[in-house]
C-alpha positions as CSV (number, residue, x, y, z in Angstrom):
1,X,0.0,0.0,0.0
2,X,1.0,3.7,-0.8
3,X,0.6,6.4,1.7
4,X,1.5,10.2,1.9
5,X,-0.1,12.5,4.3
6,X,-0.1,16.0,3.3
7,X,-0.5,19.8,5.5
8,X,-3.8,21.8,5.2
9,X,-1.9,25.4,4.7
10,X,-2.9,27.4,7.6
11,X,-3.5,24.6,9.6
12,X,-2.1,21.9,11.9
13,X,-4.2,19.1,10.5
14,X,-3.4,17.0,7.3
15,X,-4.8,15.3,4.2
16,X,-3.9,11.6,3.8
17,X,-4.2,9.4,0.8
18,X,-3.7,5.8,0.1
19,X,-3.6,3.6,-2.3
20,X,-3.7,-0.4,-2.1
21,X,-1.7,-2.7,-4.4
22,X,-3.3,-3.4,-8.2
23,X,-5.6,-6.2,-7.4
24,X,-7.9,-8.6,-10.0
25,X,-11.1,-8.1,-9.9
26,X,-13.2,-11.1,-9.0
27,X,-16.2,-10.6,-11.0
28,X,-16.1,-12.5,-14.6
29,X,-14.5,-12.3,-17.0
30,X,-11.6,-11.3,-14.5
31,X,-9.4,-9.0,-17.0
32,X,-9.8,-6.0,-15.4
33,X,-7.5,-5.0,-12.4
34,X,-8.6,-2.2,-9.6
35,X,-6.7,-0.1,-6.7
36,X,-8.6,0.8,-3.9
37,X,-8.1,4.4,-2.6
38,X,-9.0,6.4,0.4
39,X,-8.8,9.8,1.1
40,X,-9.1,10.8,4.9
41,X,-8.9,14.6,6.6
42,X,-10.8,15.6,10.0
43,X,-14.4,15.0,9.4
44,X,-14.1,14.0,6.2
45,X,-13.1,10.1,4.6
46,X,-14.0,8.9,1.1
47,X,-12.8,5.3,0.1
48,X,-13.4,4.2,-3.7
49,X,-12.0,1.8,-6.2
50,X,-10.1,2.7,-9.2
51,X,-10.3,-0.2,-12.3
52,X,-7.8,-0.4,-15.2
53,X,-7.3,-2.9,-17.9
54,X,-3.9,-4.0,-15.9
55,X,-1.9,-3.3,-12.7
56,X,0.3,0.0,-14.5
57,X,-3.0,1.6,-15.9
58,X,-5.0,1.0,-12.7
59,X,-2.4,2.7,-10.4
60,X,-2.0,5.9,-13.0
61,X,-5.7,6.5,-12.9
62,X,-5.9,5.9,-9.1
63,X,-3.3,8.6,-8.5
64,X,-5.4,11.1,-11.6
65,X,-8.7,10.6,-9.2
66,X,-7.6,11.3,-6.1
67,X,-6.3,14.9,-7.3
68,X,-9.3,15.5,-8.8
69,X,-10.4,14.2,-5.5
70,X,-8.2,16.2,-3.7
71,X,-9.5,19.5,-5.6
72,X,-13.1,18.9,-5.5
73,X,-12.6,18.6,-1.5
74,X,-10.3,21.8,-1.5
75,X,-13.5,23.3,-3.5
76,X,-16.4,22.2,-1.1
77,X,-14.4,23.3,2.3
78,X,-12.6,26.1,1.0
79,X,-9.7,25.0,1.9
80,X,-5.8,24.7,0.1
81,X,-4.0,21.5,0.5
82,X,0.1,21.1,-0.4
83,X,-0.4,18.3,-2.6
84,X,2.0,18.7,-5.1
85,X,0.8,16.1,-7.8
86,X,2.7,15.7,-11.0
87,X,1.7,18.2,-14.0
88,X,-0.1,17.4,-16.6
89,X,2.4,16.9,-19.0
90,X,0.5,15.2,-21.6
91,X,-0.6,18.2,-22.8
């Protein structure tokens, strides 16, 4: 599993995020491969499941989700994490 914890600027608390190891999903026809994530800050947790077609594919998109994640909590409490997530570069 992959953790980081991040500071809430201005504050003393923190934003953590994990990320489990690529796993096959169990429901037929078993080709797809998912990550499960979770997001946790004071009074706040959200745990989802990110699929991809292999392990590689279903990491990358787990780690695209949870900064859009990340944003659409920074939106709703008005808040600024230091989550300093790649760029997007493919642009």
């Amino acid at each position: 599993m992959l953790q980081a914890k991040y500071p809430v600027a201005g504050s003393t608390d923190f934003v953590e995020v994990s990320i489990s190891q690529p796993k096959i999903d169990t429901h037929p026809p078993h080709t797809a491969y998912f990550c499960t994530c979770k997001i946790s800050a004071p009074n706040f947790e959200k745990t989802f499941d990110v699929y991809g077609i292999d392990p590689l594919q279903s990491t990358w998109i787990s780690l695209r989700q949870i900064r859009v994640e990340i944003t659409e909590f920074e939106k709703v409490r008005g808040i600024q994490c230091d989550y300093h997530y790649f760029q997007d570069f493919e642009k």
